[in-house]
KOLTORPA-830169 format. One record per residue (C-alpha): residue number from 1; residue in one letter; x, y, z. Coordinates in nm, 3 decimals. Each point is the difference from the previous one (the first is absolute). Last residue first. Example, Ala and Ser with C-alpha at 12.3 -4.5 7.8 and 13.67 -1.06 7.14 Angstrom:
REM residues 2
pos 2; code S; X 1.367; Y -0.106; Z 0.714
pos 1; code A; X -0.137; Y -0.344; Z 0.066
***
This chain:
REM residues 139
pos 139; code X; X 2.772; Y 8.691; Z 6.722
pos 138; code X; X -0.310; Y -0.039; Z 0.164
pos 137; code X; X -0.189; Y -0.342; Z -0.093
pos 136; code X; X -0.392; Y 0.007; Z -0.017
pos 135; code X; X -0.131; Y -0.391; Z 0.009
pos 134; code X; X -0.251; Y -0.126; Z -0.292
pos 133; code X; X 0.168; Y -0.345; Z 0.011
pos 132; code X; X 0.087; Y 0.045; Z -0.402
pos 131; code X; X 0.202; Y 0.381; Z 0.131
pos 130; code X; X 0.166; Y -0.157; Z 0.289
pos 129; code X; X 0.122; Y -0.318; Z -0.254
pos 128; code X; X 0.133; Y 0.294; Z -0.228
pos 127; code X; X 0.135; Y 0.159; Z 0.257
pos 126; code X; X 0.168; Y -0.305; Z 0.139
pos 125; code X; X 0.129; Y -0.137; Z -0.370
pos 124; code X; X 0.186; Y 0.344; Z 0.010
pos 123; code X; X 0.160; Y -0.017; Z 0.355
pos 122; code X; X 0.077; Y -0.318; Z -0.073
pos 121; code X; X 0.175; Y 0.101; Z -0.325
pos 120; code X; X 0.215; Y 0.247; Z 0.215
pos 119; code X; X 0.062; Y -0.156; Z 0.252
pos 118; code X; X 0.148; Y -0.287; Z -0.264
pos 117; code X; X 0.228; Y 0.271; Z -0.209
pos 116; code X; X 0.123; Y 0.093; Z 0.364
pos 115; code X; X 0.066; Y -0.364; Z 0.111
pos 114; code X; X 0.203; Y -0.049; Z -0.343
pos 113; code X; X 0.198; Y 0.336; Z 0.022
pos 112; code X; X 0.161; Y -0.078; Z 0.369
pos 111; code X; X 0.063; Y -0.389; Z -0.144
pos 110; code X; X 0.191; Y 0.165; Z -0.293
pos 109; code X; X 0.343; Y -0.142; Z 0.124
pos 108; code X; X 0.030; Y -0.209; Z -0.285
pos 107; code X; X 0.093; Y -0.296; Z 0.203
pos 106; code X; X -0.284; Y 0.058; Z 0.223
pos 105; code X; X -0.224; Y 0.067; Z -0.269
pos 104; code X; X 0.117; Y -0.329; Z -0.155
pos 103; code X; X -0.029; Y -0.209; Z 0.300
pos 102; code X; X -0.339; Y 0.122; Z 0.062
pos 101; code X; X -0.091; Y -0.056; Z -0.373
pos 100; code X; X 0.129; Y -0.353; Z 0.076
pos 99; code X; X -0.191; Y -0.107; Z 0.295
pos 98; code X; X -0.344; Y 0.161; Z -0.210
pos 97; code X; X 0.122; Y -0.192; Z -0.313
pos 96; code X; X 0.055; Y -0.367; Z 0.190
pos 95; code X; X -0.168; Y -0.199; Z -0.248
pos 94; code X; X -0.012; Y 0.146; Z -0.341
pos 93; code X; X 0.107; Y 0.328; Z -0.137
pos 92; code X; X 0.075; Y 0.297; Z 0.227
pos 91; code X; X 0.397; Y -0.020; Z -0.001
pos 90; code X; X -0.020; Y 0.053; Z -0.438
pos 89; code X; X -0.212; Y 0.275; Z 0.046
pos 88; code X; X 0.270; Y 0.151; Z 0.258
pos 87; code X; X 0.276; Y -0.065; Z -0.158
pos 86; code X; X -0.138; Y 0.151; Z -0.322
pos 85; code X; X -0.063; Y 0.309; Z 0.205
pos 84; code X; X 0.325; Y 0.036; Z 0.149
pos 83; code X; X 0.207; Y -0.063; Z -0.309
pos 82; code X; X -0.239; Y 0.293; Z -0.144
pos 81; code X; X 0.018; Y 0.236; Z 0.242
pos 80; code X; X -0.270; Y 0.254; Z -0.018
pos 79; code X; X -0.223; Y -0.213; Z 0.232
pos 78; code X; X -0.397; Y 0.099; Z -0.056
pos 77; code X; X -0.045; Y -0.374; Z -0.170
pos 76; code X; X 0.131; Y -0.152; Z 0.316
pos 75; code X; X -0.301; Y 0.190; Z 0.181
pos 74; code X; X -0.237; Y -0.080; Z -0.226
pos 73; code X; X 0.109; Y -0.386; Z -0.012
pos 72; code X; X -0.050; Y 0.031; Z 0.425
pos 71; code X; X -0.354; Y 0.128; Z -0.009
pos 70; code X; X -0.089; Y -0.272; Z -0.241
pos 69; code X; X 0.195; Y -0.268; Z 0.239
pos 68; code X; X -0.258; Y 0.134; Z 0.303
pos 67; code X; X -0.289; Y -0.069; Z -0.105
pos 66; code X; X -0.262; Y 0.249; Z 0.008
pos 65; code X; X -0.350; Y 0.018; Z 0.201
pos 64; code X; X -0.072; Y -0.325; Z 0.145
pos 63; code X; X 0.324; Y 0.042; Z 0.194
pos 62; code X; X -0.010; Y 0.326; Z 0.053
pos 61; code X; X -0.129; Y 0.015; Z 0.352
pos 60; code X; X -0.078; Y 0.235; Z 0.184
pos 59; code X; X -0.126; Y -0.012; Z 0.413
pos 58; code X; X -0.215; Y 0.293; Z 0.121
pos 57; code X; X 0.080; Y 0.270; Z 0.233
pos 56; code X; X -0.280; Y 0.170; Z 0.182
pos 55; code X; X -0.153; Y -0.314; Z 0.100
pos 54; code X; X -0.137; Y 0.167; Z 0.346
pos 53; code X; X 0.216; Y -0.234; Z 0.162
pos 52; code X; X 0.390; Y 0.071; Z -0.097
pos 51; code X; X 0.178; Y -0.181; Z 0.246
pos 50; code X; X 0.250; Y -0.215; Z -0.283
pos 49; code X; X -0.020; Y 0.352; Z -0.193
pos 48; code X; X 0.112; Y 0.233; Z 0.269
pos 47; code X; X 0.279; Y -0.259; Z 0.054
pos 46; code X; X 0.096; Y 0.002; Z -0.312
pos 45; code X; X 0.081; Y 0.356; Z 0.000
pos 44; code X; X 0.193; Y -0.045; Z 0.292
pos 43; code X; X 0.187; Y -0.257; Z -0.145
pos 42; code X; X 0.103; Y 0.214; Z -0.325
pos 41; code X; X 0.094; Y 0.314; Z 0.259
pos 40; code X; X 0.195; Y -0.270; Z 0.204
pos 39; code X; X 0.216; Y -0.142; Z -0.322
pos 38; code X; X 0.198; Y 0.320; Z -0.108
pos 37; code X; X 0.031; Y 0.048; Z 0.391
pos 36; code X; X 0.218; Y -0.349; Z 0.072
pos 35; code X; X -0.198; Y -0.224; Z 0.199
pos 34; code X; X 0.013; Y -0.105; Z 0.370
pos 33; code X; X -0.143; Y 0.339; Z 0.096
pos 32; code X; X -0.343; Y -0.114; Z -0.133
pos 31; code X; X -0.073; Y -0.177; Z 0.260
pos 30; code X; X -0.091; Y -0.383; Z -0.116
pos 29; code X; X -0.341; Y -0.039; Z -0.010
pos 28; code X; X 0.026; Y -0.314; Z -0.227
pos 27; code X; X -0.281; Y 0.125; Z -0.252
pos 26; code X; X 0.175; Y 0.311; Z -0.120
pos 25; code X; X 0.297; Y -0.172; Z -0.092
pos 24; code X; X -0.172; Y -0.235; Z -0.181
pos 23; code X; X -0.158; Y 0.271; Z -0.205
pos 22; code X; X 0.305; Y 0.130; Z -0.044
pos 21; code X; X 0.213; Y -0.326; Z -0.121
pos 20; code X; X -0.301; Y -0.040; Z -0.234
pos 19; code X; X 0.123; Y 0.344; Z -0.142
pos 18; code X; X -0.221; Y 0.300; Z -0.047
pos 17; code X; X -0.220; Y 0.190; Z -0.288
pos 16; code X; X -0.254; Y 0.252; Z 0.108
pos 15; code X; X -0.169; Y 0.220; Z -0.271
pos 14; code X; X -0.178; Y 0.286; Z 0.154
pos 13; code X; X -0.333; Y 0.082; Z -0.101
pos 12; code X; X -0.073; Y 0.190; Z 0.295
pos 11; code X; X -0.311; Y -0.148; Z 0.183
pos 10; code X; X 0.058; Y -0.344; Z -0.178
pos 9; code X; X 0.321; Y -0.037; Z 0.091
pos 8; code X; X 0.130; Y -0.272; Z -0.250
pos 7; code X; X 0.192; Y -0.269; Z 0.094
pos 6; code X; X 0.281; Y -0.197; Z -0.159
pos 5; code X; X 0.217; Y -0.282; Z 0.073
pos 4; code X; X 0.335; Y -0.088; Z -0.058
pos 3; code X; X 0.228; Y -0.295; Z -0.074
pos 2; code X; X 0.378; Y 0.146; Z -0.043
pos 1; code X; X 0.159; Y -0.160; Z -0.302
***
């Protein structure tokens, strides 16, 4: 699985999720040229944040919040496919469940549909964590 990292503009309410590799990327100084253009706009967005010094984008984390296995049963239980659900539940138990759920999406070829289901609860358990830290969010 991609590690990420998520910011929140604070000014705008925008949700701001990127890649370790882009946050590095943004820290070596590299020119941008050297990367392919689906990666440059994510880089140059992390680069914004990295020099960011009025602390208009602040640094969320979930980990406190949620745990990540819950967020992964719900999605397995939205699966229509049965043979593809049980193999799921069944990859997820015991050591090694988050190597094997990776596997498994992979194999399944529902990785596309996993990331989306888990924007999407971010983006919930961020609103809600907005809303108990008394910040406005504009959706």
């Amino acid at each position: 699985m991609v590690e990420t990292v998520t910011y929140i503009n604070t000014q705008t309410g925008e949700v701001i999720t990127l890649s370790k590799e882009d946050m590095r990327a943004a820290e070596d100084e590299e020119p941008l040229e050297k990367y392919p253009d689906w990666q440059r706009e994510n880089i140059e967005q992390a680069i914004k944040i990295i020099e960011d010094e009025d602390e208009v984008y602040l640094y969320f984390t979930l980990r406190n919040e949620y745990h990540e296995y819950e967020i992964i049963e719900e999605f397995i239980g939205t699966l229509s496919e049965d043979e593809v659900r049980e193999d799921l539940f069944g990859a997820i138990q015991g050591r090694g469940a988050f190597r094997r759920f990776k596997d498994g999406i992979s194999e399944h070829d529902i990785e596309k549909q996993w990331y989306e289901f888990k924007e999407k609860k971010i983006k919930e358990l961020v609103i809600e964590w907005c809303k108990v830290m008394d910040l406005e969010m504009k959706e």
